[in-house]
TIVOZA-926021 format. One record per residue: residue in three letters; residue number from 1; x, y, z of N, C-alpha, C in turn. Coordinates in pm, whole numbers, always signed. Each point is the difference from the previous one (the first is absolute). Last residue first. Layout:
residues N
{'ALA', NUM, {X, Y, Z}, {X, Y, Z}, {X, Y, Z}}
...
END
This chain:
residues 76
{'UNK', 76, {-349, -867, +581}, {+56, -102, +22}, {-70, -31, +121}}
{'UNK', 75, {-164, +305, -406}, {+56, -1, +148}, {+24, -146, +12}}
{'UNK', 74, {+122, +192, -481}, {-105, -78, +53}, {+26, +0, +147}}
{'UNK', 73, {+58, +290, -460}, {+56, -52, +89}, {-138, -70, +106}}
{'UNK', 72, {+122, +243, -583}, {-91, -116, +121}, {+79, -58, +162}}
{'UNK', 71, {+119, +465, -397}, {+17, -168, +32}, {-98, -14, +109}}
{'UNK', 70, {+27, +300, -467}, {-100, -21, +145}, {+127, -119, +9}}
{'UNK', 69, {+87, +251, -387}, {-140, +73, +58}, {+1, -39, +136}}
{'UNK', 68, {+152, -370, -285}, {-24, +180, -107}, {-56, +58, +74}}
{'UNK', 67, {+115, -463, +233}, {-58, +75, -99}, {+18, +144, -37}}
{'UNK', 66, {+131, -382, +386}, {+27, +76, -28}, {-49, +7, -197}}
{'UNK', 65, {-143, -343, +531}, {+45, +23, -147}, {+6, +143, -96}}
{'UNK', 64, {+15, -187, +498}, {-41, -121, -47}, {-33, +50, -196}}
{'UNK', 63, {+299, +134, +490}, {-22, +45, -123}, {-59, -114, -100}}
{'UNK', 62, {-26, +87, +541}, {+71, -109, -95}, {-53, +56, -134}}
{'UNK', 61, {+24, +194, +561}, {-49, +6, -118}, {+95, -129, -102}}
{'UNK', 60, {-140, +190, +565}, {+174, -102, -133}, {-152, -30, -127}}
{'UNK', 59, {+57, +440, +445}, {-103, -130, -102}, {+111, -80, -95}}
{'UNK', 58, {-83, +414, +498}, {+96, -78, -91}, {-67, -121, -91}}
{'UNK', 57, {-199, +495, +258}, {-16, -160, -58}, {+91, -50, -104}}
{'UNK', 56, {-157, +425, +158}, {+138, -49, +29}, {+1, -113, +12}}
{'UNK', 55, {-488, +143, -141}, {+102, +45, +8}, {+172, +4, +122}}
{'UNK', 54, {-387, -395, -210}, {-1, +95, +102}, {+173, +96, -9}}
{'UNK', 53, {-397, -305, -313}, {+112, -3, +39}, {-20, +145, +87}}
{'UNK', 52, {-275, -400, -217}, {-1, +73, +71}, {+120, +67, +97}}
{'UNK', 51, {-164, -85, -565}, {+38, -158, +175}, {+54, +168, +119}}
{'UNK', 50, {-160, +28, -515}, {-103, -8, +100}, {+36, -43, +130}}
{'UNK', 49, {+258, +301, -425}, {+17, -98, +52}, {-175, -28, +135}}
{'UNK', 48, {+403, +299, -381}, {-116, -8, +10}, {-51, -151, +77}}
{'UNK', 47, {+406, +342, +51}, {-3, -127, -81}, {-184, +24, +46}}
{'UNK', 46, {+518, +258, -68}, {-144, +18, +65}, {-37, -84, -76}}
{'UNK', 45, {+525, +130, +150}, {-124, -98, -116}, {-104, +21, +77}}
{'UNK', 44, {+476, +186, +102}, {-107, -16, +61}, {-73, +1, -113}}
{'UNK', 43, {+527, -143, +143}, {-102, +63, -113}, {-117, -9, +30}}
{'UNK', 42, {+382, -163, +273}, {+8, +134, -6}, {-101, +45, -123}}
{'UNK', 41, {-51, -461, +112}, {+133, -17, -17}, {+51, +212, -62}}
{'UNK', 40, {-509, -83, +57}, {+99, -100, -44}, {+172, +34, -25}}
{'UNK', 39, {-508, +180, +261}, {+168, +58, -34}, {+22, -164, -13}}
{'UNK', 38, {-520, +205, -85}, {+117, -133, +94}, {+128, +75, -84}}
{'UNK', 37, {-560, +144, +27}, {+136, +44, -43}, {+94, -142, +69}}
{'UNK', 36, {-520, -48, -150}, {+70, +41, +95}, {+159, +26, -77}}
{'UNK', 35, {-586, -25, -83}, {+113, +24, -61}, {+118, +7, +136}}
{'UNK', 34, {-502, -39, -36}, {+62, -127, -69}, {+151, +30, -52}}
{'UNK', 33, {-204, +302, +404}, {-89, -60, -77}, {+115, -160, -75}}
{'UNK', 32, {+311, +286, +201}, {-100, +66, -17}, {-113, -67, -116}}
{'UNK', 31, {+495, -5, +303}, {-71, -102, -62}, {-150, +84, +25}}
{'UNK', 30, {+611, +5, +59}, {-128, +87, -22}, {-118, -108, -8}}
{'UNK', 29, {+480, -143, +59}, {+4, +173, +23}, {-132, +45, +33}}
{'UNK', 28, {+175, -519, +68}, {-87, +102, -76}, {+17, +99, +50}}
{'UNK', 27, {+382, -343, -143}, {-57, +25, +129}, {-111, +133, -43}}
{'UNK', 26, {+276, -476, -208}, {-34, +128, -12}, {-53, +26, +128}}
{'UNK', 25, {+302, -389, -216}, {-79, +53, +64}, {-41, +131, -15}}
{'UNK', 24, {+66, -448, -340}, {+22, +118, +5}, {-46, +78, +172}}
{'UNK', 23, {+112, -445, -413}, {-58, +32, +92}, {+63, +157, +53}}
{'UNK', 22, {-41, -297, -534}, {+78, +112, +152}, {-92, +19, +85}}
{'UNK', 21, {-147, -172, -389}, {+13, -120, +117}, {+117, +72, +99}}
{'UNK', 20, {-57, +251, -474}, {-87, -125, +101}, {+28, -106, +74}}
{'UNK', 19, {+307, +463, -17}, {-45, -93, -125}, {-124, -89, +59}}
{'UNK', 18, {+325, +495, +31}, {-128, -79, +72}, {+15, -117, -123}}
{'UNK', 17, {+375, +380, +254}, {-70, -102, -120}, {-114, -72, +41}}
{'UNK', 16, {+220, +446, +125}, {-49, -126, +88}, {-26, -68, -146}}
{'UNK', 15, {+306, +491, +203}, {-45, -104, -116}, {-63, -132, +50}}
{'UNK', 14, {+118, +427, +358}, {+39, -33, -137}, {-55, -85, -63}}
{'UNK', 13, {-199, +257, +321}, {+81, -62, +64}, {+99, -103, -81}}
{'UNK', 12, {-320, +334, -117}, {+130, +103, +40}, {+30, -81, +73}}
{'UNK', 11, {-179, -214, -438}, {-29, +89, +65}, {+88, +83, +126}}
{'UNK', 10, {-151, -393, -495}, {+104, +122, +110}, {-33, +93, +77}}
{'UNK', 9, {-63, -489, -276}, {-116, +110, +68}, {+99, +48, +53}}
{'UNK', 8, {-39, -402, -413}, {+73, +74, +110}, {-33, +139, +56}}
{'UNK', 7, {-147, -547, -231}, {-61, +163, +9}, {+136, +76, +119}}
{'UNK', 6, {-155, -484, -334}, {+28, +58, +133}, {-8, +134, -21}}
{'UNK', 5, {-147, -302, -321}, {+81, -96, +50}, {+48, +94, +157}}
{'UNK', 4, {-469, +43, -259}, {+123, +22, -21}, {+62, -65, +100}}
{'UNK', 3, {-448, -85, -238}, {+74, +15, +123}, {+146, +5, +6}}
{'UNK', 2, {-421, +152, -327}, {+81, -130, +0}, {+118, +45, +149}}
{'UNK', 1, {-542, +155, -204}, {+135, +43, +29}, {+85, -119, +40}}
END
């Protein structure tokens, strides 16, 4: 798959563009086994993940690359 140039995500805190190398905070809603919820910028993404995160936990994320399907974010 070839990496697209950016991505736009809507949700009920309005519009976010993502591109790589955007940095990003989030804060965790949820986190069950290898999966946690995070509110990005009013949109809640569930992400598959091993680092040990704690719910209401604020996080600065960095969009390290967007594909067909999936973007890659990286804990900061």
């Amino acid at each position: 798959m070839s990496d697209l140039a950016g991505i736009l995500v809507n949700g009920g805190g309005g519009e976010l563009r993502l591109l790589p190398g955007r940095r990003l905070r989030a804060r965790v809603v949820a986190v069950d086994g290898g999966r946690a919820v995070l509110a990005v910028a009013g949109v809640e993404v569930t992400a598959a993940t091993d680092a040990p995160l704690a719910v209401g936990a604020t996080v600065t994320l960095v969009v390290d690359a967007i594909s067909e399907g999936r973007i890659a974010l990286r804990l900061l």
